[in-house]
C-alpha positions in Angstrom: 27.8 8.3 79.3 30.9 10.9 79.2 27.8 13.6 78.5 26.3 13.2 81.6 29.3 13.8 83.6 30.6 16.2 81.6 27.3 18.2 82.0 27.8 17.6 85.8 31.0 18.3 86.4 31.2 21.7 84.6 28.3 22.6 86.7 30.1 21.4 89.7 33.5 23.1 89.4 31.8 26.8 88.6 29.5 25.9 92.0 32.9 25.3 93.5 34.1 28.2 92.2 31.3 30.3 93.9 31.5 28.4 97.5 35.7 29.1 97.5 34.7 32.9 96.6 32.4 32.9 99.7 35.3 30.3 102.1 37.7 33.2 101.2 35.5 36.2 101.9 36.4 37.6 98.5 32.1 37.6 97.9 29.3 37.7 100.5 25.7 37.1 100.7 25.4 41.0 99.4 27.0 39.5 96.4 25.1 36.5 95.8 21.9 39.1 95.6 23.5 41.0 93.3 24.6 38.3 90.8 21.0 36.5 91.3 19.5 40.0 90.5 21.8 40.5 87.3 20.6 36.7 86.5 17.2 37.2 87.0 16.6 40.3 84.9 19.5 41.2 82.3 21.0 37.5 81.7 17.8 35.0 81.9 16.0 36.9 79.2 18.8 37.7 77.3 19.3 33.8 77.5 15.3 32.9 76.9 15.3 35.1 73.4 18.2 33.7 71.7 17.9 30.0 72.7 14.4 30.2 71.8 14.3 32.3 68.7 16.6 29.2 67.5 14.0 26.6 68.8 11.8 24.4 66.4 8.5 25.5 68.8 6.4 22.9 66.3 8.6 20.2 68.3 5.8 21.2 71.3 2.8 20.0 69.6 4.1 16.4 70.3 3.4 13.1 72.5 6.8 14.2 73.9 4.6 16.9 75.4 1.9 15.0 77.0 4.1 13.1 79.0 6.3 15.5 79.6 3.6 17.6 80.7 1.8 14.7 82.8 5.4 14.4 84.2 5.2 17.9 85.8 1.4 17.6 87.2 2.0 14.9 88.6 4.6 15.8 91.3 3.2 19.4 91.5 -0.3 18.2 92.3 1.7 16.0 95.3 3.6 18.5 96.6 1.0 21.2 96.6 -1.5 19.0 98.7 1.5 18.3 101.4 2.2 22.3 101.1 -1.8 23.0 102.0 -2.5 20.3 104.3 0.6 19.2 106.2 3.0 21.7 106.3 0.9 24.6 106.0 2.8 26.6 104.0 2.2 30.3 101.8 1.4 30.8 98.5 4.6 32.0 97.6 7.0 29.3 99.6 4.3 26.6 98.1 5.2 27.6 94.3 8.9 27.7 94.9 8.6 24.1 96.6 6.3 23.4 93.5 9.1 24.6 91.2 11.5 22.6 92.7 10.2 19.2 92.7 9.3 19.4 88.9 11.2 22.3 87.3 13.9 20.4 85.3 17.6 21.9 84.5 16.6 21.7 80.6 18.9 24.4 79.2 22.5 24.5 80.5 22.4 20.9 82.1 19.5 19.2 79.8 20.9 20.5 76.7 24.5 18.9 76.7 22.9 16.0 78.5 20.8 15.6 75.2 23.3 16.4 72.9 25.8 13.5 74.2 23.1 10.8 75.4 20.6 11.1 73.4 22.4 12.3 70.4 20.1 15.2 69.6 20.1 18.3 71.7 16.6 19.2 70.1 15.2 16.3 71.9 15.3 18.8 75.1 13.5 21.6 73.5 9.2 19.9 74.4 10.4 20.6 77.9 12.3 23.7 77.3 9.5 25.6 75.5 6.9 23.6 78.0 8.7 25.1 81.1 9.5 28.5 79.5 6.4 29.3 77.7 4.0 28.4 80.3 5.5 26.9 83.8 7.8 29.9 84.3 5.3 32.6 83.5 2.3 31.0 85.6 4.7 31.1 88.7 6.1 34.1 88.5 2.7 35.2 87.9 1.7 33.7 91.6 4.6 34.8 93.3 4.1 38.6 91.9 0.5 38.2 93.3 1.9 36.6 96.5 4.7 39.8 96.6 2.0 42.3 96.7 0.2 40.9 99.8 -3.2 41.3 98.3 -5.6 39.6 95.8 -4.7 41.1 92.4 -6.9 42.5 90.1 -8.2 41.0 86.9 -5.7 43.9 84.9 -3.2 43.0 87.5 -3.3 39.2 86.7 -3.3 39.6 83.0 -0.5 42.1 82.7 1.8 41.2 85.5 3.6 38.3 83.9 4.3 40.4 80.7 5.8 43.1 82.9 8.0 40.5 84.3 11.7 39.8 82.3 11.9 36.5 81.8 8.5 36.1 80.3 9.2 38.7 77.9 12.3 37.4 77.0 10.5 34.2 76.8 8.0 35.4 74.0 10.0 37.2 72.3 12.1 34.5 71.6 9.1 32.3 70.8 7.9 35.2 68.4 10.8 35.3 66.4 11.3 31.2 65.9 7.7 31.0 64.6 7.7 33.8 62.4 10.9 33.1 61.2 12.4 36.6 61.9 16.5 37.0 62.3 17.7 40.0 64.9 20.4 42.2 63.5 24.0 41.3 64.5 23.7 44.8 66.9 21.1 43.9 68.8 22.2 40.1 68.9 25.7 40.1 69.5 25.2 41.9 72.7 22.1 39.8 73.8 24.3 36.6 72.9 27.1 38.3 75.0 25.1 39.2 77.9 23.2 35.8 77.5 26.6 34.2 78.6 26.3 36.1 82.2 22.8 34.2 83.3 24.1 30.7 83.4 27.6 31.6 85.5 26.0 34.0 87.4 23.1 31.6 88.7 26.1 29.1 89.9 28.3 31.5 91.5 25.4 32.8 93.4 24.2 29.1 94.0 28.0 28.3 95.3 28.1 31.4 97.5 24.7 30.1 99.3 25.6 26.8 99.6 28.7 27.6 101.7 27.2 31.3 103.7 23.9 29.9 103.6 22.2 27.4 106.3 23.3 23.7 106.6 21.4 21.6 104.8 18.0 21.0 105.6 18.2 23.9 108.0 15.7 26.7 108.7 12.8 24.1 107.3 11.5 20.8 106.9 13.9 17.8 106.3 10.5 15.8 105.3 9.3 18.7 102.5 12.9 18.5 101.5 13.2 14.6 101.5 9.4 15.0 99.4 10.6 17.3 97.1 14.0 15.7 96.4 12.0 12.3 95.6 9.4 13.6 93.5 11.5 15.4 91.4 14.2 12.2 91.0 11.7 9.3 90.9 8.3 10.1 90.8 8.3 12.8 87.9 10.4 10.4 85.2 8.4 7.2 86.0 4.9 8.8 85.4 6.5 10.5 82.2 7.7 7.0 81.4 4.1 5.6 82.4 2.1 8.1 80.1 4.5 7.8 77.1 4.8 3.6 76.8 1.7 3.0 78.3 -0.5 5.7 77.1 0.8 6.9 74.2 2.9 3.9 72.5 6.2 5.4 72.6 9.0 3.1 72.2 12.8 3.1 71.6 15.1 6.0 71.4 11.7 8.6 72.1 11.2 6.7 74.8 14.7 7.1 76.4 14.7 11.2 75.5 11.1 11.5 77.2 12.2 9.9 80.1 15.9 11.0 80.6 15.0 14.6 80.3 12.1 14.2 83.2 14.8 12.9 85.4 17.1 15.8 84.9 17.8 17.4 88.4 15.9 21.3 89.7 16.8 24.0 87.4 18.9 26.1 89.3 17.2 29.5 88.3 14.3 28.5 90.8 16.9 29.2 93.5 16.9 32.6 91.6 13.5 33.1 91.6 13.4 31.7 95.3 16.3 34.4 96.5 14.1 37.1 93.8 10.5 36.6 95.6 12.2 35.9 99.4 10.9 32.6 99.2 11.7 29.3 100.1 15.4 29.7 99.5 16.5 27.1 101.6 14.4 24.1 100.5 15.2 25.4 96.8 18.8 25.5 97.3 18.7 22.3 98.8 16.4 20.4 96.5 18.7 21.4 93.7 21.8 20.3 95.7 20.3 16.8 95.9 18.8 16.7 93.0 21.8 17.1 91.0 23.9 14.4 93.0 21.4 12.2 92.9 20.3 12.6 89.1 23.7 11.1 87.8 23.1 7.3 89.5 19.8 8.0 87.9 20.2 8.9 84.5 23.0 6.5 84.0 20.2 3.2 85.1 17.6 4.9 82.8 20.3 4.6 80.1 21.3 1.2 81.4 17.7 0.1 80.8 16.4 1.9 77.9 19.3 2.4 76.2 
């Protein structure tokens, strides 16, 4: 159990560290663009290419995958409806609300949460690649469609997500783990080192909304936010649990990794993408701010009871 909070807790304190920047007026709101801009397109990719060129990608083609997946439709499917029908909402502010009641913290929460609980940080890397390789690059996709104001075209749709960072970054690094290819130490060294930046970058930012920012729940719909919060806590790791005992026969330790990573909280790079696109940057902020408080309690009875 030390894992999970030590995964929490370092997350927590560089948060802190952002929100005292803001309480202090040492950073402002100007700020927290700039460092989500640097996130978004020099240190995500950066990221995306060396932890996936070191990625076993043949780990996708697994039942962890089916459930994983059915994990993510589920919820998405849930909150899309509410989006259309109840609250009405854009294309743009729907995909970020999408994002943040499925789109799990896999790499700099999921993968020491792995590596302590489960014993295997590998375990992490179905949903990793899942949400890299073809989450991530169908939303951004949507929201550049939903930035230009317009139906795109059929060469708009195609080539827009490759013109977009993190997707390149993303299939590059998936390139070079299947093919088995090693980047020289000057051209790796440097995206290792600038790697580094996305994850502190994305907290500080985070930190600097959270105190600068609306109160919680303000500027949008406490419901949406109470819908989003819930799906992503309960609803996403009991279907994955669901399709992966019931479904597919999984059992044991594979059971606990399935489920355990479909519980871990929002990612916080969708309130990246949120403050990116100009969308939904509230009820991302806010979802991930729950989401990550209430995840512990979680985790730890999933543990408790499949452990």
């Amino acid at each position: 159990m030390k894992g999970v909070f030590t995964g929490f807790a370092t997350i927590g304190v560089v948060i802190a560290v952002g929100a005292l920047l803001a309480h202090l007026r040492i950073v402002d709101l100007t700020a927290q663009r700039v460092l989500s801009q640097v996130a978004f397109f020099v240190g995500s990719p950066a990221l995306m290419v060396m932890t996936l060129s070191r990625a076993d990608v043949h780990n996708v083609l697994s039942a962890n995958l089916v459930a994983t997946t059915a994990g993510v439709l589920v919820p998405v499917a849930i909150y899309a409806a509410c989006a259309r029908f109840l609250w009405h909402r854009r294309l743009g502010e729907g995909t970020i609300g999408a994002l943040s009641a499925a789109y799990v913290n896999a790499g700099n929460l999921g993968i020491p949460v792995a590596s302590y609980v489960l014993g295997d940080a590998a375990l992490v890397a179905p949903t990793l690649l899942l949400q890299l390789i073809v989450l991530q690059p169908i939303a951004l996709a949507v929201l550049d469609a939903d930035a230009l104001g317009r139906s795109p075209s059929f060469v708009q749709l195609v080539t827009r997500p490759f013109r977009n960072p993190l997707t390149v970054g993303s299939l590059i690094g998936v390139l070079l783990s299947v093919t088995g290819w090693t980047l020289p130490d000057f051209v790796g060294a440097p995206l290792e080192l600038l790697g580094g930046v996305a994850v502190p970058a994305m907290l500080i930012a985070y930190g600097i909304a959270l105190r600068l920012g609306p109160g919680l729940g303000a500027a949008g719909s406490v419901a949406e936010l109470a819908t989003t919060s819930l799906l992503k806590l309960i609803v996403q790791p009991l279907v994955a649990y669901a399709v992966a005992r019931f479904a597919l026969g999984v059992e044991g330790h594979a059971l606990l990794a399935i489920v355990v990573t479909s519980a871990l909280p929002t990612a916080q790079n969708i309130f990246v993408h949120a403050t990116r696109y100009d969308r939904a940057t509230v009820l991302a902020r806010d979802t991930i701010l729950i989401t990550t408080m209430g995840s512990v309690p979680v985790i730890l009875l999933i543990a408790a009871l499949l452990g």
